[in-house]
C-alpha positions in Angstrom: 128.8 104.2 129.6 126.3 102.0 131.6 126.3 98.2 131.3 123.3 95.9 132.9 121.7 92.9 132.0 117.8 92.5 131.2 116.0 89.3 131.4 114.5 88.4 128.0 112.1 85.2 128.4 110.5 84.2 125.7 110.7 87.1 123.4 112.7 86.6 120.6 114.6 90.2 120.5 115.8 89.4 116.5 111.9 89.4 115.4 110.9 92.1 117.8 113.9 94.5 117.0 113.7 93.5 112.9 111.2 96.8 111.7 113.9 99.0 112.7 115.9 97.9 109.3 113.1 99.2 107.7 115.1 101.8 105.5 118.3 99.7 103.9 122.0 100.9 104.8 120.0 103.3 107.5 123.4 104.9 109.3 121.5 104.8 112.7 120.8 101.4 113.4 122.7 97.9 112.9 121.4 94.0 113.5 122.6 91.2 113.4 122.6 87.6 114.7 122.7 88.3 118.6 123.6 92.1 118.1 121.3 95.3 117.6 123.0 99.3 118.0 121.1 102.1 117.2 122.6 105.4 117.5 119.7 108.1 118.2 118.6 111.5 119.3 117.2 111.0 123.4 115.3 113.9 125.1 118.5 114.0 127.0 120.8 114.5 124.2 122.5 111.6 121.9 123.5 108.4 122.9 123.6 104.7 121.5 122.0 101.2 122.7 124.2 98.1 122.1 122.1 94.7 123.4 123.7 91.9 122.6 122.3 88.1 123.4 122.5 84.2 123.2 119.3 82.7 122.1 120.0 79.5 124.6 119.9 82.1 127.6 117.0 84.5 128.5 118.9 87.7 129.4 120.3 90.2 127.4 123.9 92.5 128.2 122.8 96.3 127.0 125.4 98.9 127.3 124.4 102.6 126.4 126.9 105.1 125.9 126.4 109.6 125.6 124.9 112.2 127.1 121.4 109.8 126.7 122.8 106.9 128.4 120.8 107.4 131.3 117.7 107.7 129.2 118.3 104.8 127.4 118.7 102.5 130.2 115.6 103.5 131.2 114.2 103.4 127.9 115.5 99.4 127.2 113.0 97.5 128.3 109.8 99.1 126.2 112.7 99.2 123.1 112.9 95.7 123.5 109.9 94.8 123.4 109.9 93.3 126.9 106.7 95.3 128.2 104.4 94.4 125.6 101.6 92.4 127.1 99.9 89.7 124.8 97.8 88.7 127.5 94.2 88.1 125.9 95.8 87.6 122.2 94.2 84.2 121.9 93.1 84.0 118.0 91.0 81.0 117.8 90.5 80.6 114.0 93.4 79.9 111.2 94.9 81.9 109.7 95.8 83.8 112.3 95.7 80.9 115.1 98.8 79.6 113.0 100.4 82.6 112.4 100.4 83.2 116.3 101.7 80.0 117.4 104.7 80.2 114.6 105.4 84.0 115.9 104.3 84.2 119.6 107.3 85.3 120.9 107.0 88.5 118.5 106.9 91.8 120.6 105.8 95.3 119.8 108.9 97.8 121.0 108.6 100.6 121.6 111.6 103.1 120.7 110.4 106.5 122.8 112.8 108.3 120.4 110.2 111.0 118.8 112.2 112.8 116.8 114.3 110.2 115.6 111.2 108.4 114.3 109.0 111.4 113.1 112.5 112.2 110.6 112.3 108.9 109.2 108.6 108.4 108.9 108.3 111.7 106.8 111.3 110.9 104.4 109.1 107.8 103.8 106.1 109.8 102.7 105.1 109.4 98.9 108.5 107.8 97.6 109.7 104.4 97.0 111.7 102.4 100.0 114.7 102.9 97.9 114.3 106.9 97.7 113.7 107.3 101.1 116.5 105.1 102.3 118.8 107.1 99.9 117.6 110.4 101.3 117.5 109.4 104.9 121.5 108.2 104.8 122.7 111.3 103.0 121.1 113.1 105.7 122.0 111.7 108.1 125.6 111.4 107.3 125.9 115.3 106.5 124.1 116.6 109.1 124.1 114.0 112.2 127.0 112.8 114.3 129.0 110.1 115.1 126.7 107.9 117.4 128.9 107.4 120.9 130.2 104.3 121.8 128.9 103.1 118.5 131.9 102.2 115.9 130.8 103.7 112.5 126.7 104.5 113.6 125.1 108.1 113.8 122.5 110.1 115.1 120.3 112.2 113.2 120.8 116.0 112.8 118.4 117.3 116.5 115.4 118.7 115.6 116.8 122.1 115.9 118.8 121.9 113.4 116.7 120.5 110.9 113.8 123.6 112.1 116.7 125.7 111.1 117.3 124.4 106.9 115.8 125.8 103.9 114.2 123.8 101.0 117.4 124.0 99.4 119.7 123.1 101.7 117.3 119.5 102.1 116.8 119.0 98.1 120.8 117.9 97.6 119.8 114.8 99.8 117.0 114.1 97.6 114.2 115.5 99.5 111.8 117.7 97.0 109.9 120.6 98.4 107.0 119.2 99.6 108.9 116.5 102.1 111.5 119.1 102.7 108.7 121.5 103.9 107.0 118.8 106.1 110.5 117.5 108.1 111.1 121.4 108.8 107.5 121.9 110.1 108.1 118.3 111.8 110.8 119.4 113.6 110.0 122.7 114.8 107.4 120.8 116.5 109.6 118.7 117.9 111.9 121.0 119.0 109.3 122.6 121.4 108.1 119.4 122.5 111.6 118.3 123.6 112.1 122.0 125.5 108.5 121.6 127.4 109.4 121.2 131.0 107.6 117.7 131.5 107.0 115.2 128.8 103.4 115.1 127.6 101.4 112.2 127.0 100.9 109.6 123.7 97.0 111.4 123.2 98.7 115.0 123.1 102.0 114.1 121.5 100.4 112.4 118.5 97.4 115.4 118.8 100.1 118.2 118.7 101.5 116.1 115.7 98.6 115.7 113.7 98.2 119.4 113.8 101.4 120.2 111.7 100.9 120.3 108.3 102.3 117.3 106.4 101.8 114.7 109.6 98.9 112.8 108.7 96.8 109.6 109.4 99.7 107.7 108.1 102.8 109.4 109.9 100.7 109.6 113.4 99.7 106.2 113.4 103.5 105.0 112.5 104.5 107.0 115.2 102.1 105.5 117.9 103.1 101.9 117.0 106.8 102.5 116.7 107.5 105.3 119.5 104.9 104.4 121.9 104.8 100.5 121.1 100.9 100.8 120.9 99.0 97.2 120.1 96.0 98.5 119.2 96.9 101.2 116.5 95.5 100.5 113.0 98.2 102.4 110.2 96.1 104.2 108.0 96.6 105.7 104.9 98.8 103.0 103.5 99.0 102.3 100.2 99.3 98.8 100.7 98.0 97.4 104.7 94.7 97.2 103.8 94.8 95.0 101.1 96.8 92.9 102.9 94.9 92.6 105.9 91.8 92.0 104.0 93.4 89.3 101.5 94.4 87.5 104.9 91.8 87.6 106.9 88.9 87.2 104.5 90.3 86.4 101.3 89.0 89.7 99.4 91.9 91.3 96.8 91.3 94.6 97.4 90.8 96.4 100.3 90.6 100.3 101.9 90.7 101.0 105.5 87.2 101.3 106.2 87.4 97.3 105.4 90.4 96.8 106.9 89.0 98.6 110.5 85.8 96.4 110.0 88.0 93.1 110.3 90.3 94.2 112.7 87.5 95.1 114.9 87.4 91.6 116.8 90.8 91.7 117.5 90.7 95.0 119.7 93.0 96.0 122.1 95.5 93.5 120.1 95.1 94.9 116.5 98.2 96.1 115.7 99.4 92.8 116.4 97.4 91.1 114.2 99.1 93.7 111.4 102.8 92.3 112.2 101.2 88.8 112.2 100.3 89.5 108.6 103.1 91.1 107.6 105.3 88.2 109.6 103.1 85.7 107.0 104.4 87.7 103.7 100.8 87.0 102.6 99.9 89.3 99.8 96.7 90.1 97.5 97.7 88.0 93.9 98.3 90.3 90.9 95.6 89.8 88.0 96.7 88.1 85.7 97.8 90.3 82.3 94.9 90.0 79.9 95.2 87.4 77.1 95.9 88.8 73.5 92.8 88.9 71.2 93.3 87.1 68.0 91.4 88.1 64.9 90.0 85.8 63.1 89.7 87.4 59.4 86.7 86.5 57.3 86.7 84.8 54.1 
């Protein structure tokens, strides 16, 4: 185990840390008031992170424990959010000018855990919240490990053994073929990524990614704003983003990414931000209202 302490300043580390609860009951990952463990897979084998912090003093005790340890404590800062630069992010009109001032000590982590993410990105793909979160903890719990250090967390299965399953094998955890075929080609990539003899780049990662079949627009982009903590990524290929983005920042209902790249054009190299802003504002498009009945009006 390794124990240090990080200053924080202003970033508030319960915002900043919150999109890694994106999947409900995930087995990996726990936060709460002060707290945040995530159990995970490092380049360097498996190993847990366990911050924990006291909003009235700007510094944060992280422990790491495993064979990834090391990694980790190297790792902590960016996962923190604590090297994400905002300098320049000045929006000047509301809403957005609001919605920065309320959430300006919001940062964009970044978790440098590849595979980790890539798994869980592509047992989101094409099914509810609820379906993937159900997939991705029966996954995880009969294939992964106990996280070290970590209580009841655990790592996901290494990419090596995931290259190494059949459809079958991933369709009792509620994966159907065509995800189950994507997280095997997914994580034979992986696998030769994490055995090249010097880490690559975020442009030839992500470009070596994009090649395999079933990591799209949507995965890749995921992947550079979670794993690489990248400010200026737009997510693409969202069913959802766009319309949001363009409800907030120009008050049209329905949007596509073309639209949404036109409006987040402006806000270059800081566009991703302006995405968690509008998330962060739980401003959404209004549903239509269901059409009145039509009463006929018989003739006498």
């Amino acid at each position: 185990m390794t124990e240090f302490t990080l200053p924080t300043g202003e970033v508030d580390l319960a915002r900043t840390l919150a999109p890694f609860l994106m999947l409900a009951r995930d087995p990996t990952v726990r936060l709460a008031p002060g707290h945040f463990q995530r159990a995970t897979i490092t380049p360097e084998g498996p190993g847990t992170i366990d911050v924990s912090w006291d909003a009235a003093r700007p510094e944060a005790l992280v422990r790491t424990h495993g064979d990834g340890a090391t990694w980790l404590q190297r790792q902590a800062p960016a996962m923190l959010g604590l090297l994400d630069d905002v300098t320049g992010f000045t929006p000047t009109t509301d809403p957005l000018r609001t919605l920065w001032r309320r959430h300006r000590r919001d940062r964009i982590s970044a978790s440098g855990t590849l595979w980790h993410d890539l798994a869980w990105f592509v047992v989101q793909q094409r099914v509810t919240r609820g379906e993937a979160a159900a997939a991705w903890y029966r996954l995880v719990h009969a294939l992964g490990s106990p996280g070290p250090g970590s209580g009841d967390l655990w790592t996901p299965p290494p990419p090596i053994v995931v290259a190494r399953l059949t459809y079958d094998q991933l369709h009792q955890f509620g994966i159907e073929r065509q995800r189950a075929e994507y997280l095997i080609s997914a994580a034979r990539c992986a696998h030769r990524i994490n055995q090249a003899p010097a880490a690559a780049d975020h442009d030839t990662t992500l470009a070596a990614l994009g090649a395999v079949r079933g990591v799209g627009p949507w995965t890749v982009s995921c992947l550079s704003t979670f794993t690489w903590g990248s400010a200026d990524t737009v997510i693409t290929g969202d069913a959802g983003i766009p319309s949001m983005l363009t409800w907030l920042l120009a008050g049209e209902r329905r949007g596509n990414d073309h639209r949404m790249h036109q409006l987040l054009e402006p806000y270059r190299p800081h566009r991703y931000r302006v995405i968690r802003l509008a998330f962060a504002s739980g401003s959404k498009p209004p549903r239509r209202a269901p059409r009145a009945p039509v009463h006929h009006i018989r003739g006498h």
